[in-house]
C-alpha positions in Angstrom: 0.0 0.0 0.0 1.3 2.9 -0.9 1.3 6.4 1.1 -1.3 7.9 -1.8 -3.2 5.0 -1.0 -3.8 6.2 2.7 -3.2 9.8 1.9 -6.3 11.9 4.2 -9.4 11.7 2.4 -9.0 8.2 0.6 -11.0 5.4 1.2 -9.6 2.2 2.2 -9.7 -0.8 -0.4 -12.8 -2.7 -0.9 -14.9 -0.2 0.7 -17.0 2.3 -0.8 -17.1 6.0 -0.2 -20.6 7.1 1.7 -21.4 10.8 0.9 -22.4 12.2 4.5 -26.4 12.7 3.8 -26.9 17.1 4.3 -29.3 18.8 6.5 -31.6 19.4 3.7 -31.4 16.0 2.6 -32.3 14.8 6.2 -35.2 17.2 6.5 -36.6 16.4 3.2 -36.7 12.7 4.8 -38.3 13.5 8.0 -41.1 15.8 6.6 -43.5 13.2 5.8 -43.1 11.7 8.7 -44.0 15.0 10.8 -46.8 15.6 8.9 -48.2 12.0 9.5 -48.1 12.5 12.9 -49.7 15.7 12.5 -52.3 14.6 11.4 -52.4 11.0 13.3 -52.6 13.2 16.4 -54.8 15.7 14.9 -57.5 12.5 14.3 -57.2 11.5 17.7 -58.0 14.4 19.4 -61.2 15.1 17.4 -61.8 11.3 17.6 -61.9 11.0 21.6 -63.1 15.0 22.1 -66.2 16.2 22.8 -69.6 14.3 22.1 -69.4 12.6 18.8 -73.8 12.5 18.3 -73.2 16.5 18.0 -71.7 17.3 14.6 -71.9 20.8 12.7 -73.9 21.2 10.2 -73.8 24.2 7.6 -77.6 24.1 8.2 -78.1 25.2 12.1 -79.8 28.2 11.7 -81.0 28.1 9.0 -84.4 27.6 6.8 -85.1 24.3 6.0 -84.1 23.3 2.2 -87.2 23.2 -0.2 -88.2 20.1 -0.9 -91.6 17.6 -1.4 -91.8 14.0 0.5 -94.6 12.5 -0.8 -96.3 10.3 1.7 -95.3 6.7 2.6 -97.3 4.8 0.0 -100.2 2.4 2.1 -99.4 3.5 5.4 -102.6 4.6 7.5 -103.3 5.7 10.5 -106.7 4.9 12.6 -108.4 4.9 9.2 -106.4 7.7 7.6 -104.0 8.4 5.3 -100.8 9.2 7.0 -100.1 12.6 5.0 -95.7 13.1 3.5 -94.2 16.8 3.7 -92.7 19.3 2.7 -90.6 22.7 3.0 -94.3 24.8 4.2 -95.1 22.0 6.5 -92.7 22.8 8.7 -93.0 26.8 8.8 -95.9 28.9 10.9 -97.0 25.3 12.5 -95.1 25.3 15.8 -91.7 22.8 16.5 -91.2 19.7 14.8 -88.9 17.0 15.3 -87.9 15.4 12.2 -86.4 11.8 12.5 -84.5 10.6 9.8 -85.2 6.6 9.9 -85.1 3.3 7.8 -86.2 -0.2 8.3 -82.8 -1.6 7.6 -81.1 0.4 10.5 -80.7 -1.5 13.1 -79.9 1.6 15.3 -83.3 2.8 14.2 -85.1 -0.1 16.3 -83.0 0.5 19.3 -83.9 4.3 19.3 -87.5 3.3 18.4 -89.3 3.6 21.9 -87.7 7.2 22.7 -88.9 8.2 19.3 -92.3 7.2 20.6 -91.9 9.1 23.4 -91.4 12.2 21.8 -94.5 11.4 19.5 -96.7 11.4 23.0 -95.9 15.2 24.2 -98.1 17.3 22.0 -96.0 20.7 22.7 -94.6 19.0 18.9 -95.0 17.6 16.4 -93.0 14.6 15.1 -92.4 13.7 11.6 -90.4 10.8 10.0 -88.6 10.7 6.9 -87.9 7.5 5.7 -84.7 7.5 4.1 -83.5 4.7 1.1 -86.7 2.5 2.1 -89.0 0.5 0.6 -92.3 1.0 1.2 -93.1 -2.8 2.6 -90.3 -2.9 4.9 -91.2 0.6 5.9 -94.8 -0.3 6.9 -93.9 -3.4 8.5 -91.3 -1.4 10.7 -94.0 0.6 12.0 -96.8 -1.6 12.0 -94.4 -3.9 14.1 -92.7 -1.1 16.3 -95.6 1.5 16.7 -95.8 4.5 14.2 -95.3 7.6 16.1 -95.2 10.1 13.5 -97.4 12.7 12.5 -96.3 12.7 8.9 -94.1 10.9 7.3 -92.2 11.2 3.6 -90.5 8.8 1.9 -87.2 9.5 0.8 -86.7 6.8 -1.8 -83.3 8.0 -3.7 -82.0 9.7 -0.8 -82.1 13.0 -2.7 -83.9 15.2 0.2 -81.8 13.2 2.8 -78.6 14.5 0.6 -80.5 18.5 1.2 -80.6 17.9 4.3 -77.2 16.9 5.5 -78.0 13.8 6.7 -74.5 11.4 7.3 -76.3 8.4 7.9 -79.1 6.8 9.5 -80.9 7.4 12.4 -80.2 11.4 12.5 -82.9 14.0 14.2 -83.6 17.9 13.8 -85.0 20.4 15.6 -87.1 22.6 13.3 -88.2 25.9 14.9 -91.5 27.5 14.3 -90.0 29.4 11.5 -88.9 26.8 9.6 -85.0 27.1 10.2 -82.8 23.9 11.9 -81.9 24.8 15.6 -80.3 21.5 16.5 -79.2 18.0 14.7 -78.1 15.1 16.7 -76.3 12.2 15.1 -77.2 8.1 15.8 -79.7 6.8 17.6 -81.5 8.6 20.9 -81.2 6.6 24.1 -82.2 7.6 27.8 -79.5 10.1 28.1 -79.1 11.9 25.1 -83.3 12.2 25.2 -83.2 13.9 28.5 -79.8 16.0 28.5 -79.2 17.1 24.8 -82.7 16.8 22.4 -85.5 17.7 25.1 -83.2 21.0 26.2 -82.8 21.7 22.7 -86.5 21.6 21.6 -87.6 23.3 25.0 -85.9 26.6 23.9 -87.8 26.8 20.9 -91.1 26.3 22.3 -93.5 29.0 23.2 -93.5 30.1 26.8 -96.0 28.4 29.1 -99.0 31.4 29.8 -98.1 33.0 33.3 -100.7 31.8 35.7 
């Protein structure tokens, strides 16, 4: 070996040289990987925070979208047609409740009896709109689990569902007497969402009780 051959600087035989990696190589590197973790962290937190039935929707506050439900083909109601809606139903005629149901959900028969309960206090009304149903199944839903709406439309495509914001199935809104959305809650009621977030939400909207 010669002293060129181990002169400062050389590599030794056999081996090869191994360019020392920069800083802006090594950031380049790492950048994805911050940014994954971003937004790893960022899913969490909006994962595990807050209540996860209450999600925003561009409609809270306002007027309902115009749209037509025509009623729920054969369904009747102690001898009478059970009527659809639409957009002027729900304006000038007090609080409504509008449950967005199907007889495929299987979170819709769980929720079922506090859906009931709501159709019971006459303060409101409660309509249903039955969302990417048939009109069999629907019937047989509420002929087997009691029908406790006022109304209800059928939804067949999903179209009015789509106006409405609706993520999935069961969803209920709060419709103020002037026809705008106050309050949307997300899955299916049970005991304590009925009592602590929906009946608060509909009892600001009512009228008053008359002073004695």
């Amino acid at each position: 070996m010669t002293a060129e051959d181990t002169a400062p600087g050389k590599s030794a035989p056999g081996k090869s040289a191994r360019p020392k990696r920069s800083l802006l190589g090594r950031i380049v590197v790492a950048t994805p990987l911050v940014v994954f973790a971003g937004l790893a962290g960022l899913f969490l937190f909006r994962l595990y925070a807050g209540d996860p039935s209450v999600v925003p929707s561009a409609l809270i506050g306002r007027e309902v979208p115009q749209f037509s439900l025509p009623a729920l083909d054969g369904l009747v109601e102690n001898g009478a047609p059970v009527p659809g809606f639409s957009t002027d139903d729900l304006k000038g005629k007090g609080v409504t409740v509008v449950n967005v149901w199907a007889s495929w959900c299987v979170p819709c028969r769980e929720e079922h009896p506090f859906i009931e309960a709501l159709g019971k206090d006459d303060r409101f009304r409660v309509f249903g709109l039955n969302y990417k149903d048939g009109a069999d199944n629907a019937r047989r839903f509420l002929g087997r689990y009691g029908n406790p709406f006022d109304a209800v439309g059928a939804d067949e495509n999903g179209r009015v569902g789509i106006d409405w914001g609706v993520y999935g199935v069961p969803e209920t809104f709060v419709v103020d007497n002037d026809g705008r959305i106050v309050f949307k809650h997300v899955g299916p009621l049970n005991a304590r969402s009925l009592a602590e977030r929906l009946m608060p939400e509909i009892e600001k909207v009512l009228p008053p009780k008359p002073s004695s």
